[in-house]
Each structure stands twice: as structure tokens, then as C-alpha cells.
Steps between C-alpha positions, in 0.01 A plus 500: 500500500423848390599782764167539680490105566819499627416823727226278617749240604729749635182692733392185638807367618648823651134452669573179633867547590475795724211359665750259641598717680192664648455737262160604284563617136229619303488568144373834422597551140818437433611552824526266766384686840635405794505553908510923577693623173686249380470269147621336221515609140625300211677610195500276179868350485727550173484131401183398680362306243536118603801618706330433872668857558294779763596802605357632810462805706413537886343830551601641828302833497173413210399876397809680611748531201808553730454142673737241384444220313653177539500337113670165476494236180468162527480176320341147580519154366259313349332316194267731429473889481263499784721247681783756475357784578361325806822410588675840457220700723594207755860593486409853523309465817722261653793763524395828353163574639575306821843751589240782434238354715782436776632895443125612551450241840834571642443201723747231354267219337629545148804624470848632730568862568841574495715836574826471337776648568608494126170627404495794752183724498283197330228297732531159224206224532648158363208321389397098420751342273415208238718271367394268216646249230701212598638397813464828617635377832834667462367796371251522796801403802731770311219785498434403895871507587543852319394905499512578166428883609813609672665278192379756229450802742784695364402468129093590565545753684538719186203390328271603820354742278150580677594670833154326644502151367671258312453108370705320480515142281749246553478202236789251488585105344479318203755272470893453442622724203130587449458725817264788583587790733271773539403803693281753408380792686182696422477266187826583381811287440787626768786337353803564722231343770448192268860454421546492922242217519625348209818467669405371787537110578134367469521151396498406111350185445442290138158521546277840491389649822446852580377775756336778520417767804433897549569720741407834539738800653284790667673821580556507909156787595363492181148601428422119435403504883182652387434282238519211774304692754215531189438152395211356676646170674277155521384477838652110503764469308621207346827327399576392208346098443777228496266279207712438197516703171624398222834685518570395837456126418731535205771644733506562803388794657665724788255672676704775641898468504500522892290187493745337278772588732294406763419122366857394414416444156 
């Protein structure tokens, strides 16, 4: 696929996804215009050919150069390009866009807000997490059972380099002696934070499995109240649908970790 066909791909599913959740994109360019000021832009990623890799920024503040912007990459599975590209906006939307939907709402349906004691003077909004690969059970039970926040607290707090906002990625698995641990913040490796998860007891299986989940740390007062009070809210909003996507069926899906918790699983 040459880069405008896989923009294509990219447009329409970022279209769909956020729909989901009861919001109306609209392409206008290369932008993808959202409720009040807020929408996504897309950058090409470094190995994007055939790789099923996206990068993706939520626009908080559209025309006002000083608003953050909430870039995340992510990949998807698949047989085709298409297929994978699919897939990654799916992933993207199922935990990225859906903790900054939940920090815009405020009310709870997509994600935990959580003032921390170790994480003193930051509001943080734990969004969806997805777990996927094989029996992702264990994975799933550990990640309900656990707050990986207060966990790596002490080692993020130094790379909480935007006094307004910060994202925060959490990707962990793989398998025994082939494991993956992995935070990033603002798109950028932290590694004393991904040597802390790393070290923490997750379960290592034989088999692959792996999840992934964001979170996003806004400075307690910070102007980001106005960017909330500015986006232009559906006047029904909706969850979320429970139907299957190809990710979930694969592995398992936690909706929110509370829920988790909440099911015994």
C-alpha cells in the first residue's frame, strides 16, 4: 500500500472507532475534526511500510498551538496491511483515545481517576486495558489484582516533563526469557520506569501474551479544564459496544481494570 492508501485505511477507521463512542469525526483534509476543538492527526510511522504501525495524535485545543497533544503509536495484527492497520487503530481507540475521551467526560465510563499519594499534584485517568495472545487469563487476573501506578510512581515522576499533561504507555509480556517491559511517556522510552515494571511479578508463561494500556497524568488546576469545558459533548452519549473485535476474541479483553477486579477474574 502506498502512503495515501494506507492514510485512507487509517481516516476511516479512526472514523469508525471513535464513533463508538458517540463521537462524529470528519475529515477535513488531513485532519480529522472532531466535537468543539478537538481531533486527530496522523503522522507517517518510521517503518510503516507493511508494518501495521500508526501513530496518532488527539488534538485537545485544534487552532491553538499551546494545546497539548496526546500522540501515541500503535501496532495491529493481521494478514494483510489493511488488516493490520485496522487492527492497530482498534488498539488505539480501545485504550488511548478512550482514557482521553474519559479525561474530557469526567464521568467514569472509560477509564478510573485516581489521586495518588505517590503521584502528588497529578489528577491520573487509568484507561481500558487489552490483553491479547495466549491464555491471556493470567495476564488478565494479575492486571485486575494490581495498580501498576503507585508500582512505578517513584521512577515517572521524573519524566513528567509537560507541567499540563502527560501519556503515559504501559506495554508488558511476551513470554519466558523472551519478555517485554515497557513504559513510555510522551512517546519516549522511560527506562528506570520500565526496569520497575519489568521487575515486577506478572506471570511468564511459554506461550506469547501481552498487554497494553495508557494513562494520562494532568497537572492538579491545569488549564486542561478549559479544554474540557470547550468540546461540544453528544447530547446522548454512548458506551462503548460489547460486540467482538478481532483483538478481543484473540485474547481476552478487560474493559476497565475496576471491572476486572470487580468480576473475580
Amino acid at each position: 500500500m502506498d502512503p495515501e492508501q494506507r492514510l485512507a485505511v487509517i481516516q476511516r477507521g479512526v472514523i469508525r472507532e471513535l464513533a463508538r463512542y458517540g463521537r462524529e469525526f470528519t475529515l477535513d483534509d488531513t485532519v480529522l475534526r472532531g466535537p468543539g476543538s478537538t481531533a486527530v492527526a496522523f503522522r507517517e510511522h518510521a517503518d510503516a511500510a507493511g508494518g501495521g504501525h500508526v501513530d496518532l495524535g488527539f488534538v485537545l485545543g485544534l487552532g491553538n498551538a499551546e494545546a497539548p497533544v496526546v500522540w501515541d503509536c500503535a501496532a495491529g495484527l493481521g494478514t494483510t496491511e489493511e488488516e493490520k492497520l485496522d487492527n492497530a487503530v482498534r488498539m488505539w481507540a480501545g485504550t488511548t483515545a478512550a482514557t482521553v475521551i474519559e479525561l474530557l467526560d469526567h464521568q467514569g465510563r472509560y477509564g478510573d481517576h485516581l489521586r495518588l499519594p505517590q503521584l502528588a499534584g497529578w489528577h491520573a485517568v487509568q484507561g481500558p486495558a487489552t490483553v491479547f495472545g495466549f491464555q491471556s487469563a493470567r495476564l488478565s487476573g494479575w492486571l485486575g489484582e494490581h495498580e501498576l501506578l503507585p508500582e512505578l510512581a517513584a521512577e515517572l515522576t521524573p519524566e513528567l516533563t509537560d507541567p499540563r499533561l502527560n501519556g503515559v504507555k504501559i506495554f508488558l509480556g511476551g513470554r519466558t526469557g523472551d519478555e517485554v517491559a515497557e513504559v513510555r511517556v510522551n512517546g519516549t522510552v522511560a527506562h528506570g520506569a520500565s526496569r520497575a515494571l519489568g521487575a515486577l511479578d506478572w506471570p511468564r508463561g511459554e506461550r506469547f501474551c501481552w498487554a497494553r494500556l495508557f494513562v494520562l497524568l494532568a497537572a492538579e488546576g491545569s488549564p486542561l479544564e478549559a479544554a474540557r469545558a470547550a468540546e461540544t459533548r453528544p447530547p446522548t452519549p454512548q458506551a462503548a459496544p460489547a460486540g467482538p473485535d478481532p483483538l478481543a476474541v484473540r485474547g481476552g479483553r478487560l474493559s476497565r481494570w475496576w471491572q476486572t477486579r470487580r468480576a473475580g477474574q
